[in-house]
C-alpha positions as CSV (number, residue, x, y, z in Angstrom):
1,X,-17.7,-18.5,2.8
2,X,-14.6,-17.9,0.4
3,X,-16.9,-17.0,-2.4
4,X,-18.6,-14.6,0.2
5,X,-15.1,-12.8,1.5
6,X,-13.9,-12.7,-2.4
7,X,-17.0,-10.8,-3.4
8,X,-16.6,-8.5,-0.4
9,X,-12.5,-7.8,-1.4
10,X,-13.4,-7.5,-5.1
11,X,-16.3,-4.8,-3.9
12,X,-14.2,-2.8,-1.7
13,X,-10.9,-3.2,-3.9
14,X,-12.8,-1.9,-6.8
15,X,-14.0,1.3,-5.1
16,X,-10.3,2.1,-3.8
17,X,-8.6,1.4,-7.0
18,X,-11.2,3.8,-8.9
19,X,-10.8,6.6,-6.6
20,X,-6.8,6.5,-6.3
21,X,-6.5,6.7,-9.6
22,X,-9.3,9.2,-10.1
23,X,-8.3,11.6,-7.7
24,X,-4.8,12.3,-8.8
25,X,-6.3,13.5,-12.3
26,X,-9.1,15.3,-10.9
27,X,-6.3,17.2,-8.9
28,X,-4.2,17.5,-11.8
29,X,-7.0,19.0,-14.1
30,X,-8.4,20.9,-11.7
31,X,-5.1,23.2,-11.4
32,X,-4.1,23.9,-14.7
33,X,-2.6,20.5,-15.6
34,X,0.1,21.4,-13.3
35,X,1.1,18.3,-10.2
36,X,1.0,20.8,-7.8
37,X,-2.0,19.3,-6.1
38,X,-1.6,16.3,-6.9
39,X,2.2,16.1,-5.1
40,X,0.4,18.0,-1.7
41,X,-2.1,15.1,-2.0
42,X,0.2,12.4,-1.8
43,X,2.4,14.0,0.7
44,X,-0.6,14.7,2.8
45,X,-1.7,11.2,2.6
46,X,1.6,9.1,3.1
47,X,2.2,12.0,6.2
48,X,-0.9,11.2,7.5
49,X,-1.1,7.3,7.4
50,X,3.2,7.3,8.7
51,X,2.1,9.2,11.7
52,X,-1.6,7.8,12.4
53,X,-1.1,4.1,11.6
54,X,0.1,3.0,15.0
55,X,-3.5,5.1,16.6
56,X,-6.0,3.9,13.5
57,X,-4.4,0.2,14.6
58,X,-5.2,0.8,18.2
59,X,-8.6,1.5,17.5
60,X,-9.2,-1.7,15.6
61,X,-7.9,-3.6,18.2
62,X,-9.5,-2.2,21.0
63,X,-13.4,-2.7,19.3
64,X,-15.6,-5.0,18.4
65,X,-15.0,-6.0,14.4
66,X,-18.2,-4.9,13.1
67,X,-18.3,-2.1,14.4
68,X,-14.7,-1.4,13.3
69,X,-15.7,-2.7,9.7
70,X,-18.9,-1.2,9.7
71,X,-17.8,2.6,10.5
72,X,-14.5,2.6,8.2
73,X,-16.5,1.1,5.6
74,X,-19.1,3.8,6.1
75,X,-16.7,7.1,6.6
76,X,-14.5,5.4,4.2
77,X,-17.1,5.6,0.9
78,X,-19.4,8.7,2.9
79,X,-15.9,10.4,2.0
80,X,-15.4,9.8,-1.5
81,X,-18.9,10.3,-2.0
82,X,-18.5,13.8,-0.5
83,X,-15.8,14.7,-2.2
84,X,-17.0,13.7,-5.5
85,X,-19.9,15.8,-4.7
86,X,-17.6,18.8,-4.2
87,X,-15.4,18.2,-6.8
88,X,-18.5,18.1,-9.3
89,X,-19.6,21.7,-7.8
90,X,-15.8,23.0,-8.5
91,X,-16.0,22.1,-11.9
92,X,-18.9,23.6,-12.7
93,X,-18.3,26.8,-11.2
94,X,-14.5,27.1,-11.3
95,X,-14.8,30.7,-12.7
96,X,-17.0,32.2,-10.4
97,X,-15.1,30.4,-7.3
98,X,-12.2,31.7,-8.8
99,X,-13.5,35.8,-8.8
100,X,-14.6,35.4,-4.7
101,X,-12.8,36.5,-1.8
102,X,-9.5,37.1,-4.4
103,X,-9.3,33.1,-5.1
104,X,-9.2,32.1,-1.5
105,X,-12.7,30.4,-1.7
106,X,-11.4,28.1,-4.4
107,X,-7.9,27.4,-2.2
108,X,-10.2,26.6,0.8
109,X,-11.8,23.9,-1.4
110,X,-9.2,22.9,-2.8
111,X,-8.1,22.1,1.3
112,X,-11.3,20.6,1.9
113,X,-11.1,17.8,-1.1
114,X,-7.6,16.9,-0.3
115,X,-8.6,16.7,3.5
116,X,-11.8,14.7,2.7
117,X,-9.7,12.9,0.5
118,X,-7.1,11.5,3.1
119,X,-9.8,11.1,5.5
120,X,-11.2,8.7,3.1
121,X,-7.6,6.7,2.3
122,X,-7.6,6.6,6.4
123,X,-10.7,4.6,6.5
124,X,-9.6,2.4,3.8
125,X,-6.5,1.8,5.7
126,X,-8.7,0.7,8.4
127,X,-10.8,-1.4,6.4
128,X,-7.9,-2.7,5.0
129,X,-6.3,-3.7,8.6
130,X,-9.3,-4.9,9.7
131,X,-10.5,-7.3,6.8
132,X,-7.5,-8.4,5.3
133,X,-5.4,-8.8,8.3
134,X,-7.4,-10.0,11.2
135,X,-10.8,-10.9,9.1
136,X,-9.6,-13.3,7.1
137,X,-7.4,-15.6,9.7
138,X,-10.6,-15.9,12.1
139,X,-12.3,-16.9,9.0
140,X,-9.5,-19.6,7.5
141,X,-9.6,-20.5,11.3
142,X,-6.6,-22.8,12.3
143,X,-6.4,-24.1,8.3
144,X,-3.1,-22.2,6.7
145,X,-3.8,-23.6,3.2
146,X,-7.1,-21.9,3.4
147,X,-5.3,-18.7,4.4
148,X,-3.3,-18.8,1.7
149,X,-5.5,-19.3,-1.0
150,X,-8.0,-16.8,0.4
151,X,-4.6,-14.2,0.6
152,X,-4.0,-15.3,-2.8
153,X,-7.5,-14.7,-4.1
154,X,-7.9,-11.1,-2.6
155,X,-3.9,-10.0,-4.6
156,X,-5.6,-11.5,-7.8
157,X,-8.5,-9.2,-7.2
158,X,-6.3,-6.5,-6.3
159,X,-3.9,-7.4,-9.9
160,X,-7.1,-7.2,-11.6
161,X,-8.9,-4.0,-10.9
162,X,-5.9,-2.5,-10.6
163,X,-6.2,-2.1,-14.5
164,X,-9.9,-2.6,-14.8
165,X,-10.5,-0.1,-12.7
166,X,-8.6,2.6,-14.2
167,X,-9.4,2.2,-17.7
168,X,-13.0,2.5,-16.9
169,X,-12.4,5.6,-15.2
170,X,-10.3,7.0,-18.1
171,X,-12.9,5.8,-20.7
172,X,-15.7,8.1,-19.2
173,X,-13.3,11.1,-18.7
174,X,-12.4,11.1,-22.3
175,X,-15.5,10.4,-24.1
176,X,-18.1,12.3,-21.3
177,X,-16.0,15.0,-18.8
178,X,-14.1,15.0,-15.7
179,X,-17.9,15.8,-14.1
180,X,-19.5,13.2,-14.9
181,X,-16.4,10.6,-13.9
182,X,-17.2,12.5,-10.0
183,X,-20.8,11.4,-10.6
184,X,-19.7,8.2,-11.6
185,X,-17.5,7.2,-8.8
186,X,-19.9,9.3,-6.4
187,X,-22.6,6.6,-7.7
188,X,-20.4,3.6,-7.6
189,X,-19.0,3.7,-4.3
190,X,-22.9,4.5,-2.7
191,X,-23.7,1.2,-4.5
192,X,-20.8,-0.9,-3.5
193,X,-21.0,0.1,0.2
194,X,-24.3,-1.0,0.3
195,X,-23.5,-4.4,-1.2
196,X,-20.3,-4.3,0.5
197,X,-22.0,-3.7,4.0
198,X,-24.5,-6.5,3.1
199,X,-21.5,-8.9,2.4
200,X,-19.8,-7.9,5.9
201,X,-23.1,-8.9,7.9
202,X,-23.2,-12.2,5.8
203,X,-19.8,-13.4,6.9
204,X,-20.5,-11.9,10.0
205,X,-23.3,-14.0,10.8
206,X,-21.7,-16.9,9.3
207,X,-18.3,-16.8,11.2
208,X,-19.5,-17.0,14.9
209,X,-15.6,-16.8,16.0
210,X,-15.5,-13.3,14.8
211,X,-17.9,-12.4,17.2
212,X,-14.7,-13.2,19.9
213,X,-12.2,-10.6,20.5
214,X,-9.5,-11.3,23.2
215,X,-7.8,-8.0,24.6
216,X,-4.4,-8.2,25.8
217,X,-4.8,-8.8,29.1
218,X,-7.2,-11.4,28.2
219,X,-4.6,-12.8,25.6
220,X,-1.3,-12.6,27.8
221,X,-3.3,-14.4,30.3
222,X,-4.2,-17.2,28.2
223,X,-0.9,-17.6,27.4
224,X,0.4,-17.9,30.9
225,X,-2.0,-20.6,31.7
226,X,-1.0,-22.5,28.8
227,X,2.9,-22.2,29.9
228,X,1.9,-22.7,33.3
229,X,-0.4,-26.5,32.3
230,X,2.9,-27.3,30.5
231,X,4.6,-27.5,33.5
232,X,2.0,-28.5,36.2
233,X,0.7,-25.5,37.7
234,X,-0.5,-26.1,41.1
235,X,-4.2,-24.9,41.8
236,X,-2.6,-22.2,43.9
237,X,-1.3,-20.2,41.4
238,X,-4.4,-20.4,39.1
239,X,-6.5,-18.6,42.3
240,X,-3.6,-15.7,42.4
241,X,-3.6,-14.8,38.5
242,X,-7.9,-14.7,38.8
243,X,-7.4,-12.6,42.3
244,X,-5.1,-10.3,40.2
245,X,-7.4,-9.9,37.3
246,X,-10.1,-8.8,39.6
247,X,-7.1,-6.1,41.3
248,X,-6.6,-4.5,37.9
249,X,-10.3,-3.8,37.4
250,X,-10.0,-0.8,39.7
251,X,-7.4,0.5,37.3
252,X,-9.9,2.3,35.0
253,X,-11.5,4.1,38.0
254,X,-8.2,5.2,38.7
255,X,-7.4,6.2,35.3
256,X,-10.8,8.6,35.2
257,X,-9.1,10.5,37.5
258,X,-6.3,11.6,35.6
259,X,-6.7,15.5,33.9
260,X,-6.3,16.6,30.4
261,X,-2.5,16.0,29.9
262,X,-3.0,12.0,30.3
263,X,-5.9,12.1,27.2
264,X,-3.7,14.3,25.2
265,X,-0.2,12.3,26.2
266,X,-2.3,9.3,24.9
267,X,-2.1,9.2,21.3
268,X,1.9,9.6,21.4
269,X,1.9,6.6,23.8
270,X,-0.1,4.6,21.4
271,X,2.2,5.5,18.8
272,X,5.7,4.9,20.8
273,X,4.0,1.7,21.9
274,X,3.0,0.7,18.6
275,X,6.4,1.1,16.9
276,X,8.0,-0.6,20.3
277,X,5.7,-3.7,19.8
278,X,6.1,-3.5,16.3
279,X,10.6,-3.8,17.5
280,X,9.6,-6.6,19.4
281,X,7.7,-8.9,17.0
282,X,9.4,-12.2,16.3
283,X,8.9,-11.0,12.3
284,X,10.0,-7.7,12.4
285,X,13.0,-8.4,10.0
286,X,10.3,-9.5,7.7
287,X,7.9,-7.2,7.8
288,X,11.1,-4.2,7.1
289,X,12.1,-6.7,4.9
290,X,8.2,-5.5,2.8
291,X,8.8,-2.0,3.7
292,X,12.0,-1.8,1.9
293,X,10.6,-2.6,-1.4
294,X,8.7,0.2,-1.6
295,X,11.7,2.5,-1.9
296,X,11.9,1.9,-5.8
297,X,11.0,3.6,-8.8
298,X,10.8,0.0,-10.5
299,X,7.1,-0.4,-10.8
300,X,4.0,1.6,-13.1
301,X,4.0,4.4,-10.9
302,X,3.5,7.5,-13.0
303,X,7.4,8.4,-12.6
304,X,8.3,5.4,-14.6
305,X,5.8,5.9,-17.3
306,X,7.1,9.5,-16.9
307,X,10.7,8.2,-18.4
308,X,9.4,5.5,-21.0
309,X,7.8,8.7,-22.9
310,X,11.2,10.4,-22.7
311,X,12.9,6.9,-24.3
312,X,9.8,7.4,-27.2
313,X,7.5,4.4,-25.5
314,X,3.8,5.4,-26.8
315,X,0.4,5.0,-24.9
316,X,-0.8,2.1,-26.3
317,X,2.9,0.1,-25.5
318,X,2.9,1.6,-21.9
319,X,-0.9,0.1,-21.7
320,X,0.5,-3.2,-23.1
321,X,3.3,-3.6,-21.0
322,X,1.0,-2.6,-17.6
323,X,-1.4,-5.5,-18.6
324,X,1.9,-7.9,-19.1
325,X,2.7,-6.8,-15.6
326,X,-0.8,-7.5,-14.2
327,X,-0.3,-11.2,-15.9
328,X,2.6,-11.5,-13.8
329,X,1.7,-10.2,-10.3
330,X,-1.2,-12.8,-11.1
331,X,1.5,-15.9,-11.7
332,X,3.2,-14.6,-8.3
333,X,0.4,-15.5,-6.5
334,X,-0.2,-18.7,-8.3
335,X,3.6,-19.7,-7.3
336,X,3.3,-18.8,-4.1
337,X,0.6,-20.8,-3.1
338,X,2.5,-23.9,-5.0
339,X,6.0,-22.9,-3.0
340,X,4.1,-22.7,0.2
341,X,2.7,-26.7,0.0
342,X,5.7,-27.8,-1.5
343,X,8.4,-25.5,0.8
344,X,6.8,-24.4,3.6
345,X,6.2,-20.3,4.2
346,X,9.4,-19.2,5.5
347,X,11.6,-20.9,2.2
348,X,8.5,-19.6,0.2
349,X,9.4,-16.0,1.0
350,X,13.4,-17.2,0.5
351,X,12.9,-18.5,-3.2
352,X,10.4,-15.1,-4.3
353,X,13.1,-13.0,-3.3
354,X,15.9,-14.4,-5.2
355,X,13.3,-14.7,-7.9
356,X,12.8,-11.1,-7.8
357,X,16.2,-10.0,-7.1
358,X,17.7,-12.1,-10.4
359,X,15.1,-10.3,-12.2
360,X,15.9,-7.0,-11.3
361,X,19.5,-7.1,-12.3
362,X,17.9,-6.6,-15.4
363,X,17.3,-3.3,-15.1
364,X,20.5,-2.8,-13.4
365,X,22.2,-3.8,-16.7
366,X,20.1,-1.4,-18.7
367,X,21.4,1.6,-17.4
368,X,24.5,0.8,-18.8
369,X,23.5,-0.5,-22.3
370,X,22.9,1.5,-25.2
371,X,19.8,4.1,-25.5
372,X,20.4,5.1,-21.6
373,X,20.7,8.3,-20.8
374,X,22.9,8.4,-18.2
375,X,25.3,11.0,-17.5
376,X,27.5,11.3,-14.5
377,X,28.7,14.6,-16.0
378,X,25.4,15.4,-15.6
379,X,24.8,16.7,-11.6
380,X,21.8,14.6,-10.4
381,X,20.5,17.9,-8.8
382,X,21.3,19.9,-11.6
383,X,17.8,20.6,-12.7
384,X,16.3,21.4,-9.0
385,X,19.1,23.6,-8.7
386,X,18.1,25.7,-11.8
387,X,15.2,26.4,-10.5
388,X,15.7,27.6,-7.2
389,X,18.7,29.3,-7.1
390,X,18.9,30.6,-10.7
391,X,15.5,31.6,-10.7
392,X,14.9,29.9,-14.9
393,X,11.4,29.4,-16.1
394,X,10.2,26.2,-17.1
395,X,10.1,25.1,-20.4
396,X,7.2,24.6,-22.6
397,X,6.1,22.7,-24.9
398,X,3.3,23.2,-27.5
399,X,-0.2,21.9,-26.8
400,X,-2.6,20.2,-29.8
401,X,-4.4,23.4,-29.3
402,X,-1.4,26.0,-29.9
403,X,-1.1,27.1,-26.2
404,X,2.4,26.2,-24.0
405,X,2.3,24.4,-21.8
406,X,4.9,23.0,-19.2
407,X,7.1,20.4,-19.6
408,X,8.1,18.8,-16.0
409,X,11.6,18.2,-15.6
410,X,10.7,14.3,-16.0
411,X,9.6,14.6,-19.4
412,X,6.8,13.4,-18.5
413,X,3.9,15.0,-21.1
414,X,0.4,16.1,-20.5
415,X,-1.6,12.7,-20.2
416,X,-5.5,14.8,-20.3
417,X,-4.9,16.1,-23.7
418,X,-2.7,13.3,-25.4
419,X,0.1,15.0,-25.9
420,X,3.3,12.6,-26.1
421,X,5.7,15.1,-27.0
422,X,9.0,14.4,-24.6
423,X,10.2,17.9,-22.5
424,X,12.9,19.9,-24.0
425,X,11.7,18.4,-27.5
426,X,11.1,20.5,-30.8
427,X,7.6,18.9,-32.5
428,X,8.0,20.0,-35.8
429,X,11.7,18.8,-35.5
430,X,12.2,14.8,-36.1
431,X,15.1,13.7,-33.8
432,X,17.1,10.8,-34.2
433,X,15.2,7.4,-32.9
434,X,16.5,6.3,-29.3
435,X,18.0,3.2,-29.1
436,X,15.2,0.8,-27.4
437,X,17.7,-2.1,-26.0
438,X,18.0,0.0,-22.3
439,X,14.4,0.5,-21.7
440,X,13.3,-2.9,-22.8
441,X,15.4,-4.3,-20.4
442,X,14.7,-2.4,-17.6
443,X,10.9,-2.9,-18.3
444,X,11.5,-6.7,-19.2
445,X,12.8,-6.9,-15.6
446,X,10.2,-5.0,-14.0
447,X,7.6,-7.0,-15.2
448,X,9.6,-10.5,-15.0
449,X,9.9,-9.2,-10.9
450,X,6.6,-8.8,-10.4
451,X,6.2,-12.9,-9.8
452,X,8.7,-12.9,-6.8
453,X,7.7,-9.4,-5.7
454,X,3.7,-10.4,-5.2
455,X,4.4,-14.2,-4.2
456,X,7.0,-11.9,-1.4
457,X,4.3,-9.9,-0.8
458,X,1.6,-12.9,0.3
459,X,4.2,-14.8,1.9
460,X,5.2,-11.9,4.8
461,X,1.5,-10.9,4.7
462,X,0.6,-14.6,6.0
463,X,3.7,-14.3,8.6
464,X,2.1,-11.5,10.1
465,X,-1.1,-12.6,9.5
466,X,0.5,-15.9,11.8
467,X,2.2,-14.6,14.5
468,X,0.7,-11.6,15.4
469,X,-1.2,-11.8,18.9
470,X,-4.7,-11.5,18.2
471,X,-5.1,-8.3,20.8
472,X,-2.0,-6.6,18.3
473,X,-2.9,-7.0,15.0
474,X,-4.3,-3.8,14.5
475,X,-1.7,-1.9,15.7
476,X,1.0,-4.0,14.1
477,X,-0.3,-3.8,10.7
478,X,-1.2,-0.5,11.4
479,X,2.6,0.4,11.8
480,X,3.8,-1.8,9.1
481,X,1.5,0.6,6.9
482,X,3.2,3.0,8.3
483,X,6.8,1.9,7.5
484,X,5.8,0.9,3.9
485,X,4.5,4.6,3.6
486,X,7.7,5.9,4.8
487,X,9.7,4.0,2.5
488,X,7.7,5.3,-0.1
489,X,7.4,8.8,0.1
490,X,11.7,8.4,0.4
491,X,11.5,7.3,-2.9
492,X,8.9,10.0,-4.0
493,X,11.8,11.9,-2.6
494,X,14.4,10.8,-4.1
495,X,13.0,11.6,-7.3
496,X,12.5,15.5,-6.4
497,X,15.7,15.4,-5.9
498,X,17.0,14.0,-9.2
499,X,14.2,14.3,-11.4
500,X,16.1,15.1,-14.7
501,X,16.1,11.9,-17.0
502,X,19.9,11.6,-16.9
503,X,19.8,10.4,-13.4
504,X,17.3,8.1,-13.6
505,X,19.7,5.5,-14.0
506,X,21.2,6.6,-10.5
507,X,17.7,6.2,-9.5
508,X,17.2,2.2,-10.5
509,X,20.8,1.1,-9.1
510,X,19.6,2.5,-5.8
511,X,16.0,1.1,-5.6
512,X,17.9,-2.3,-6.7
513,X,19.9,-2.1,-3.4
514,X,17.2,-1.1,-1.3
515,X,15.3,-4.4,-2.8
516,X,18.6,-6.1,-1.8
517,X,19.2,-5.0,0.9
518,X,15.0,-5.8,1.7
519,X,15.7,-9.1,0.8
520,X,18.8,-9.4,3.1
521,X,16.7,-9.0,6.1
522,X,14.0,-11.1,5.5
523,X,17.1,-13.4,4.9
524,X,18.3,-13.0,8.2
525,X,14.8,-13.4,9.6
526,X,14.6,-17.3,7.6
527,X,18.2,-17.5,9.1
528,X,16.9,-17.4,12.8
529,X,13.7,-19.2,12.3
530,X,14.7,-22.0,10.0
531,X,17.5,-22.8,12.6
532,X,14.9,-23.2,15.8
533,X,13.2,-25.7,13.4
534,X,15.2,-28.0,12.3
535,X,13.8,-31.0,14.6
536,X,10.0,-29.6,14.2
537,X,7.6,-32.0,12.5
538,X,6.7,-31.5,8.7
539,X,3.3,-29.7,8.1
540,X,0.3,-32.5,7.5
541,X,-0.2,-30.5,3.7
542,X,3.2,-30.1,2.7
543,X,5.8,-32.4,4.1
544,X,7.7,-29.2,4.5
545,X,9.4,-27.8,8.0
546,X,6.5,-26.5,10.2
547,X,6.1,-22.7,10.8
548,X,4.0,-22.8,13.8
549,X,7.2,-23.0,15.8
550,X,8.1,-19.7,15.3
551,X,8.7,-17.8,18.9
552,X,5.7,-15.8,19.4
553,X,3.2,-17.8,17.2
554,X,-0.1,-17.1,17.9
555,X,-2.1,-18.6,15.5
556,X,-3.6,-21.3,17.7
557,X,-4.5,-18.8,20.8
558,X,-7.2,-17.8,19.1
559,X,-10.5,-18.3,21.0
C-alpha cells in the first residue's frame, strides 16, 4: 500500500512541480520578457487560495473522498491541459491576436490562462488537502511510525522533482520552443491523470476505512458517548442523545426554506467558521508557528537567485547550490523520522527549529561581512519611489542580440536569453570582482536550514494530521493554506517595497525574525503540551513521552 500511495504522490507531485515552474516563464515570454504577468499570476493565485481555502476545505469535508479526489484530480489536470492548449494557440499567432479588436483579444486571453491557471492551482490545493492530509492517516491507520515515514516519503518526492522537474522543462524550452514545452506538459499531465486516477481507485479499493466518512454531528457524538462510558452513563441518557439526533433531521427541511440571502451568506460563514475553528484547534500555535516561515526571502525563490547574480554567482553555481539544497531538504526528512522514534513528535518539532534557527544566523552575519551591499544611507524605498513619483525610465541593459532590454530593479537579468549581465552594469566595462565571503554565507545558511526547516515542516504536518477531528480536516488544512499563502505574498511584498539590492540585507534580518518569532510559537505550543504530559506513558516505538494526550486528539475516533 505504501509503494501504491508513493507512486500516486510522485505522479501528481510531478505534474504540479512542472506546471509551476512552467507557467511563470510562459507568462514571462509571452509579454515581452517583462514580470508583469507573471507578478498578476502570483497575486491572483495566493488571493485566491487566502480567501477560498476555508470553502475548498468545506467541500472536502462535507463529500465522499473519491469523489473529492476524483473531481480535483480531474479539473485539476483538465486545467493545465486547457491552458497549455491555449497558451500553444497564443504563441503561434501572437501577431495576429495582437492586430484584433486594438489588442484586447490578446488581453482577454491573457485573463483566460491566468484564470484557468489558478483554477487549476485550486484543484491541486484540493488534491493536496485531500490526499496528503486526510488520505494518508486513514491509510497509516492508528500506526504513527507509518505516518511518518509515509509523510517522509511524499517531502522526498516533493525535494526530488522539485529539481527534476524543472530542468526537464527548461531542457525542452531551450533546445525545442516555448510551444512545444505547452505540448509537452499538455501531454504529460493527460498521461499522469490517467495513471494517477488508476492509482486513486487502487488504494481506494484497498483501504476499505476510506470508504467511512464521519460528519460532525456524527463525530461530536461519538465523542460524547465515549466521555459519557467513561463515567457510567445511565441507559437513559443514551435514548435522549438518539431522540435528539432524530429532532435535528428536520433541520434541513427547515433550511430549504430559507431565500437567496442564506445561500449567498453561506460561503462567508464557512469562511468565519473556518478561521474560528482553525482559533480553536489545540495546535493552532503550531500550525502559525508553519505559516510564519513563509515570510522569508531565504529560500530559491527567483528573488534570491535575483540577488546572487547581482553578487556575480553564475548559472551553473546557482544550479549547484539548488541541488545542495535539495540534498538537504532530503536529510531533514531523514532526521525527522530518527527524532521522532527517539524524541517523540512534539521535541521533534523543538530540536528542527533550533536546528534551523542556528543555521540561519548565518545569513544574519552575512549582511554585515564584507561583499554586502548594504547601505542604510541608501532609503529602502528609494528605488519604488523613483519610479512613481519622479516619473524615470528604467534602465537597460544590452541583449546578446543588440536590443535593450530592462533591467528590474533586483538585478535580476533576463533568464530566456542567458543573459547574466547584473542591472545598472556596463558589459563592455570589467568591474572590480565582489567580495564572495557575504553571499556564501548567507547561501551556506540557507541550505544548512533546509534540514530543520523540512524535518519542521513534517513534524507540524503530522500534528495536524493527529489532532484534527476527522469531520475538520478539510477545512483546517484548508485555512492553514491559507495562512501560509498570506505569509507569503507579505513577503512577496516586502520585496516591492525594497526591491533595490542595498536593502536586501534589511530584507534577511527581518525574514530571520519572522522565522524566530515562528519558532517562538510553536515553542509556546511544546510549552503547554509537554507540561499536560509529564505522567503520560512512553510511546510502544520510542520510549519517548506520548503525544496522543494532546487535548483534542482525535487520532483514535476514527471509524
Amino acid at each position: 500500500m505504501l509503494n501504491i500511495y508513493a507512486k500516486l504522490s510522485e505522479a501528481r507531485v510531478k505534474g504540479d512541480r512542472m506546471w509551476h515552474f512552467a507557467v511563470s516563464v510562459f507568462l514571462v515570454e509571452l509579454y515581452g520578457n517583462s514580470l508583469l504577468l507573471t507578478a498578476v499570476y502570483g497575486l491572483v493565485v495566493a488571493g485566491s487560495v487566502l480567501l477560498l481555502g476555508a470553502i475548498i476545505g468545506d467541500w472536502v469535508d462535507k463529500n465522499s473522498r473519491l469523489k473529492v479526489a476524483q473531481t480535483s484530480l480531474v479539473v485539476q489536470n483538465a486545467s493545465v491541459i486547457l491552458c497549455g492548449i491555449i497558451l500553444m494557440i497564443i504563441f503561434l499567432f501572437k501577431t495576429q491576436l495582437l492586430t484584433l479588436y486594438h489588442g484586447w483579444l490578446l488581453t482577454m486571453c491573457y485573463i483566460l490562462v491566468i484564470t484557468i491557471a489558478n483554477i487549476a492551482n485550486l484543484a491541486s490545493t484540493a488534491t493536496a488537502i485531500t490526499i496528503q492530509r486526510d488520505w494518508i492517516v486513514v491509510v497509516a491507520g492508528e500506526d504513527r511510525s507509518k505516518l511518518a515515514d509515509m509523510n517522509a516519503t511524499i517531502r522526498r518526492i516533493d525535494q526530488l522533482t522539485n529539481i527534476l522537474a524543472p530542468m526537464a522543462v527548461g531542457q525542452i524550452m531551450t533546445f525545442g520552443s516555448p510551444m512545444i514545452g505547452c505540448g509537452f506538459i499538455s501531454g504529460w499531465n493527460l498521461m499522469s491523470m490517467c495513471v494517477e486516477y488508476l492509482l486513486l481507485w487502487k488504494v481506494y479499493q484497498k483501504t476499505p476505512t476510506l470508504a467511512l466518512k464521519c460528519s460532525k454531528v456524527e463525530e461530536s457524538e461519538l465523542k460524547q458517548l465515549n466521555v459519557k462510558k467513561e463515567n457510567d452513563m445511565k441507559p437513559a441518557e443514551g435514548v435522549q442523545l438518539i431522540v435528539e439526533k432524530d429532532v435535528t433531521g428536520f433541520e434541513p427541511q427547515q433550511e430549504k426554506e430559507v431565500g437567496c440571502a442564506a445561500r449567498i451568506a453561506e460561503p462567508f460563514i464557512t469562511f468565519r467558521d473556518g478561521w474560528v475553528a482553525y482559533y480553536n484547534q489545540p495546535v493552532f500555535l503550531a500550525g502559525m508557528g508553519l505559516a510564519f516561515l513563509y515570510m522569508t526571502v531565504l529560500g530559491f525563490d527567483c528573488i534570491t537567485t535575483g540577488y546572487a547574480y547581482t553578487q556575480g554567482l553564475s548559472g551553473s553555481v546557482l544550479s549547484l547550490l539548488m541541488g545542495a539544497s535539495a540534498i538537504t531538504g532530503i536529510m531533514g526528512t531523514v532526521a525527522f523520522t530518527w527524532l521522532r522514534r527517539k524524541c517523540g513528535l512534539i521535541r521533534t518539532g523543538l530540536i528542527s527549529g533550533i536546528a534551523q534557527f542556528s543555521c540561519l544566523v548565518l545569513c544574519a552575519i552575512s549582511v554585515f561581512m564584507p561583499g554586502s551591499p548594504l547601505d542604510l544611507t541608501v532609503s529602502p524605498f528609494a528605488d519604488i519611489s523613483a519610479r512613481l513619483f519622479e516619473n524615470e525610465p528604467l534602465p537597460t541593459i544590452a541583449s546578446p542580440g543588440g536590443e535593450p532590454e530592462v533591467a528590474f530593479a533586483t538585478g535580476m537579468p533576463n533568464l530566456l536569453n542567458g543573459s547574466a549581465t547584473p542591472a545598472n552594469t556596463d558589459p563592455e566595462m570589467s568591474p572590480e570582482p565582489v567580495p564572495l565571503i557575504s553571499v556564501s554565507l548567507l547561501f551556506a545558511g540557507v541550505i544548512a536550514a533546509r534540514v530543520g526547516l523540512w524535518s519542521f515542516d513534517l513534524t507540524v504536518t503530522q500534528l495536524l494530521q493527529e489532532n484534527v477531528a476527522e469531520s475538520e480536516r478539510g477545512i483546517i488544512n484548508g485555512v492553514q493554506n491559507s495562512m501560509n499563502y498570506l505569509l507569503d505574498l507579505l513577503h512577496f511584498i516586502m520585496v516591492i517595497l525594497a526591491p533595490n539590492p542595498e536593502a536586501f540585507g534589511l530584507l534577511v534580518l527581518i525574514s530571520v525574525s519572522f522565522v524566530a518569532m515562528g519558532h517562538i510559537m510553536y515553542f509556546r505550543f511544546a510549552q503547554k503540551s509537554l507540561g499536560k504530559q509529564l505522567f503520560a506513558c512512553c510511546t510502544p516505538d520510542s520510549g519517548a513521552v506520548s503525544d496522543s494526550s494532546l487535548p483534542g486528539f482525535y487520532f483514535r475516533y476514527r471509524p
